[in-house]
Legacy VTK file of the C-alpha trace (Angstrom):
# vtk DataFile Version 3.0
C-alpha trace
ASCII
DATASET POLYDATA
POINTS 296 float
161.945 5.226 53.883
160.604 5.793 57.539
159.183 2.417 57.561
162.152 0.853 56.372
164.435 2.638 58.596
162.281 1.624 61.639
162.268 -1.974 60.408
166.240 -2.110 60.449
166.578 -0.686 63.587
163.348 -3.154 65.365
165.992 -5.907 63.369
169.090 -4.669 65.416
167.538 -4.468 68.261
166.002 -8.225 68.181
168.342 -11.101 69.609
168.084 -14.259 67.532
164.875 -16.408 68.252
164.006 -20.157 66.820
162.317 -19.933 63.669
163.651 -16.669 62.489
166.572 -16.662 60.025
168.458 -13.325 59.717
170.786 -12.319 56.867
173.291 -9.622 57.620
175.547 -7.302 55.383
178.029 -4.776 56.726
177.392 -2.110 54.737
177.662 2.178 54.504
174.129 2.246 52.777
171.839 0.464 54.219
168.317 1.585 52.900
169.698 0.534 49.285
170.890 -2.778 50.891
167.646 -3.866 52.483
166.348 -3.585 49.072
169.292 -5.646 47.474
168.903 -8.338 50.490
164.916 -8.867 50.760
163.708 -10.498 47.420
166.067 -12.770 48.300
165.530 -13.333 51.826
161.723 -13.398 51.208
162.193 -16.414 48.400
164.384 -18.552 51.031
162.388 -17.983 54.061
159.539 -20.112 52.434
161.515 -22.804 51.187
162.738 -23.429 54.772
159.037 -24.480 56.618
160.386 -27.942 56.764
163.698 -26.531 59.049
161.375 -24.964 61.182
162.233 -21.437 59.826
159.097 -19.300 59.755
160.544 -15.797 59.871
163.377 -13.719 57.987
164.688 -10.926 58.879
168.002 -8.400 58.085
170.318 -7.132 60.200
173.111 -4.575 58.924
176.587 -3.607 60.455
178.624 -0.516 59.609
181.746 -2.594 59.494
183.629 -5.837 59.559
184.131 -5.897 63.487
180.368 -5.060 64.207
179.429 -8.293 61.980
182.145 -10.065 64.061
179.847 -9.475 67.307
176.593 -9.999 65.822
177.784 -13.714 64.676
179.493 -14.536 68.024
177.053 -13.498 70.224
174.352 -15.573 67.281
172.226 -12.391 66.326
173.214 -12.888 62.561
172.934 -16.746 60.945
174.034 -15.633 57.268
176.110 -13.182 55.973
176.935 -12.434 52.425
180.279 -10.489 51.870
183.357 -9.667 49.904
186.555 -13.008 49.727
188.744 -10.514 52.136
185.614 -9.765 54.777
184.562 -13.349 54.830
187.291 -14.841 55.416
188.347 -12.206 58.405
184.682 -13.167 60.015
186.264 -16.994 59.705
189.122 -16.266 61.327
187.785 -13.936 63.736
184.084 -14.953 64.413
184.649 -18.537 63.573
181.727 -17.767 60.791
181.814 -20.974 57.980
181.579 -20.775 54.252
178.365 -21.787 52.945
178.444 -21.409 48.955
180.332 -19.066 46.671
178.586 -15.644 45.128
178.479 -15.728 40.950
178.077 -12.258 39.762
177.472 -11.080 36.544
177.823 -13.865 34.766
181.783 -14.410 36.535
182.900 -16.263 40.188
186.414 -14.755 39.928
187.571 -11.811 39.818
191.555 -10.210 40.247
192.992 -6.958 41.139
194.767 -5.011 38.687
197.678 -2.306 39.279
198.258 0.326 37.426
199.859 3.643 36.272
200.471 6.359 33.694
202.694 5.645 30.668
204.780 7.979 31.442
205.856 6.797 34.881
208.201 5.036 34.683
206.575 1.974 36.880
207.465 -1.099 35.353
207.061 -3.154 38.422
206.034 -3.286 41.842
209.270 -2.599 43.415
209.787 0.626 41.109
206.656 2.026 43.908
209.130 2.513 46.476
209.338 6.119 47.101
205.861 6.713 45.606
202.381 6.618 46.431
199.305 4.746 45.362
195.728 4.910 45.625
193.556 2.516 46.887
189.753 2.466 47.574
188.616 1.722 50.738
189.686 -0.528 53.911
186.929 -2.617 52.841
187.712 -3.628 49.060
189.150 -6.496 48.377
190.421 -6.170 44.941
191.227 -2.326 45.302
192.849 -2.854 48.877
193.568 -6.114 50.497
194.991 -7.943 47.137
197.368 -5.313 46.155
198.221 -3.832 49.688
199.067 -7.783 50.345
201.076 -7.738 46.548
203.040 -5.168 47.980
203.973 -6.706 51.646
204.575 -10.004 49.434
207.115 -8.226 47.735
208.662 -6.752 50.314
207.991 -3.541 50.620
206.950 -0.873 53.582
203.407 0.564 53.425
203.157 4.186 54.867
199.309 5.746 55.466
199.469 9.170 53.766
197.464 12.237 54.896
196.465 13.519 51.463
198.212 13.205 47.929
200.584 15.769 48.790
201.875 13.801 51.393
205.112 12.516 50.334
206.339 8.800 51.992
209.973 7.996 53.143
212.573 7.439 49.846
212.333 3.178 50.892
208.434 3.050 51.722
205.331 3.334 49.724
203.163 5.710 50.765
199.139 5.182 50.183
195.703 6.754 50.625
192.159 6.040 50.208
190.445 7.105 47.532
186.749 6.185 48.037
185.501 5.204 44.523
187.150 3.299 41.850
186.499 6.422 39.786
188.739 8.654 41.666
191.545 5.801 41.877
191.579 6.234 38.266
191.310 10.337 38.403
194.386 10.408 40.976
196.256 8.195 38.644
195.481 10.247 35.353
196.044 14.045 37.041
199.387 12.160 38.826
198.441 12.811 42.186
199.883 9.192 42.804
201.936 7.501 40.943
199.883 3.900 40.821
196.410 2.712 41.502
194.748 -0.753 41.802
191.071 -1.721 41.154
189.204 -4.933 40.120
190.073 -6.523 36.555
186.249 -6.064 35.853
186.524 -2.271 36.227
189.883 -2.783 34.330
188.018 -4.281 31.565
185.285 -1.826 31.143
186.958 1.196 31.564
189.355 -0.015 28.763
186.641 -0.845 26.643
185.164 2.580 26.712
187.840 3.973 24.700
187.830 6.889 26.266
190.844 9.256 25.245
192.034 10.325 28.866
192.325 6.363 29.790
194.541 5.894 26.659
197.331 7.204 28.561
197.279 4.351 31.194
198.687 0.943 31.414
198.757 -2.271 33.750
201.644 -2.540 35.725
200.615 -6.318 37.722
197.564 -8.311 37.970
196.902 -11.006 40.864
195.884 -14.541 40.865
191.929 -14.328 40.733
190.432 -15.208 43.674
186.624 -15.842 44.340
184.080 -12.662 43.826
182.080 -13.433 46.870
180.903 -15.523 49.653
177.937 -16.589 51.594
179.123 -17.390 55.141
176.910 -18.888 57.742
177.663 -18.393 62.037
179.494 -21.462 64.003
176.394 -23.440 65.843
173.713 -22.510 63.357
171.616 -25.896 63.040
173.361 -28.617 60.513
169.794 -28.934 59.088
169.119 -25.369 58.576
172.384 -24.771 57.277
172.120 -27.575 54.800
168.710 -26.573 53.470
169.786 -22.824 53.022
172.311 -24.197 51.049
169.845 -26.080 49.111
167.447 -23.778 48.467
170.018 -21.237 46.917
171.805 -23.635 44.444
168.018 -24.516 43.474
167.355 -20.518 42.856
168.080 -20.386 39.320
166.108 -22.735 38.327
162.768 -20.451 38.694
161.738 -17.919 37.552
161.007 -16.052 41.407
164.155 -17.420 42.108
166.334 -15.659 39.340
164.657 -12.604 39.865
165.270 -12.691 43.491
169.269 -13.543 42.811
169.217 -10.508 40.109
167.653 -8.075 43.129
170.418 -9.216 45.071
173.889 -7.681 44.045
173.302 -8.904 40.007
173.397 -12.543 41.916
173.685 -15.667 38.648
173.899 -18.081 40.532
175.724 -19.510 43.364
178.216 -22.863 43.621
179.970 -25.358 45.946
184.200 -24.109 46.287
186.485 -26.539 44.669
189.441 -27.332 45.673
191.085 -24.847 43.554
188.825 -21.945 44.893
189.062 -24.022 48.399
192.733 -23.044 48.567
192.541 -19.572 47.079
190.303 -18.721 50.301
193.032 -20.020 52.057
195.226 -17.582 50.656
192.839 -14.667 51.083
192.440 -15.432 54.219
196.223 -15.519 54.499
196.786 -12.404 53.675
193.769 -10.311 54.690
195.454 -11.056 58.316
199.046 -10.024 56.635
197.480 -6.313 56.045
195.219 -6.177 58.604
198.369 -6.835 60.950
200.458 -4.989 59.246
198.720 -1.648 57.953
195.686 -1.360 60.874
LINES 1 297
296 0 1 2 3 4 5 6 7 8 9 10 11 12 13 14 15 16 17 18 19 20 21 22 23 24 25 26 27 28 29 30 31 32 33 34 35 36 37 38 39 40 41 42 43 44 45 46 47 48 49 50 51 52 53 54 55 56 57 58 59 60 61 62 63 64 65 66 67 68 69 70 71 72 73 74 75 76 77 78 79 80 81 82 83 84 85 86 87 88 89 90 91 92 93 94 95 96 97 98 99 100 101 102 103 104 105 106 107 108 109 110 111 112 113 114 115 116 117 118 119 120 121 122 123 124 125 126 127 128 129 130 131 132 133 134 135 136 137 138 139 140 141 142 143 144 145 146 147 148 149 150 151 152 153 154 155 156 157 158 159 160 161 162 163 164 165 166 167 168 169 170 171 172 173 174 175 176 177 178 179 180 181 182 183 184 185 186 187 188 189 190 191 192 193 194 195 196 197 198 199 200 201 202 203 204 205 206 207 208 209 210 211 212 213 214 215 216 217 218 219 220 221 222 223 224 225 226 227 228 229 230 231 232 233 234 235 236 237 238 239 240 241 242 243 244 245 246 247 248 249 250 251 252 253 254 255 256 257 258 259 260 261 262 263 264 265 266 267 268 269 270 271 272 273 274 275 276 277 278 279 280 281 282 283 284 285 286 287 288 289 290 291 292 293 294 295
């Protein structure tokens, strides 16, 4: 752990030299990400001799803006991250989409919210006076999608100070739950009246058949959208970009290669955006900058 800590910081430290790529993450855990990142890093760097890329290394931010100033300033050359984060490092760091992130088996993914049975919520608009629970400032499917659902359908977002913080009668108030475990615990002990988190934890949490779930019931569910990105900075070589995207469409088709993709967020693969997925990005990246205007 010592070694690996010292390793990340020598990385943040380092400006950006030829022949060294470095993939960055923000992230809240780093130590568990430098293991997700490596295997995969370590498999590309190789593949790249003919680019002139000899080196990899990581470099982690604690948030979206830090990210923003490592790819401006060139000190980060890839960055894998959620729809909502990559496409605020496009708009904000001029960063460009490389490939789209299969997970799991799925490339889409949608935001589902939801409430007790006994609510009374039938739709979005029956919110206003009440309060839901989101997960973080960083989720897409358990923040930016349905904070945006909500400004879409014209309603006023008020930041709460705890669950027994009540909003104004013609607002919806909201708070930050941290997990999508305790979205759903807030939800089921009515703390707030709604929550929102991704259709996948929908899905399995529904399939548990767990008796205090039973209670529960969807109340909206967004377009999907893609599950992730791999964005690359503005300036980065056209030949080292093109070969990094290369070499990780060609990933599945070894055995190093799959395990490297598994190591690295349950990776399956990754893909070219269509135009369909082309223009959901462009409404991500739409309304990312609604909230982020709005609410922060």
């Amino acid at each position: 752990m010592l070694l690996m800590a010292i390793a990340l910081l020598l990385s943040a430290l380092a400006w950006a030299e030829p022949g060294v790529l470095v993939l960055g993450r923000t992230s809240n855990d780093p130590a568990r990400h430098y293991g997700q990142l490596k295997p995969l890093l370590d498999y590309v760097v190789p593949r790249m001799a003919e680019v002139g890329i000899r080196e990899g290394r990581i470099l982690m931010a604690n948030d979206v803006p830090m990210m923003q100033s490592y790819l401006r300033r060139g000190r980060v050359d890839w960055v894998t991250e959620t729809t909502a984060a990559g496409m605020l490092l496009a708009e904000r760091a001029g960063a460009g989409l490389l490939l789209l992130s299969e997970r799991s088996g799925r490339s889409q993914y949608s935001s589902v919210v939801f409430s007790r049975n006994d609510s009374g919520i039938g739709s979005l608009l029956d919110l206003r006076g009440r309060s839901i629970a989101f997960q973080n400032r960083a989720s897409t499917s358990a923040y930016i999608v349905p904070a945006g659902l909500l400004l879409d359908a014209g309603l006023t977002l008020e930041l709460l100070a705890s669950p027994l913080d009540q909003p104004a009668a013609d607002a919806v108030g909201y708070l930050f739950a941290r997990s999508d475990g305790n979205v759903v615990a807030w939800v089921e002990k009515g703390l707030v009246a709604a929550g929102s988190v991704s259709d996948i934890d929908w899905e399995r949490m529904r399939s548990e058949q767990r008796s205090e779930h039973s209670g529960l019931r969807e109340v909206m569910r967004s377009e999907p959208f893609p599950r992730g990105v791999e964005m690359v900075r503005a300036g980065i070589a056209a030949d080292v970009r093109e070969r990094l995207r290369a070499v990780l469409l060609a990933a599945t088709d070894d055995d190093e290669g799959r395990a490297a993709l598994k190591a690295y967020f349950g990776t399956t693969g990754f893909h070219n955006a269509d135009a369909d997925e082309s223009a959901a990005l462009a409404r991500m990246r739409t309304r990312v900058l609604r909230v982020k205007a709005a609410l922060e």
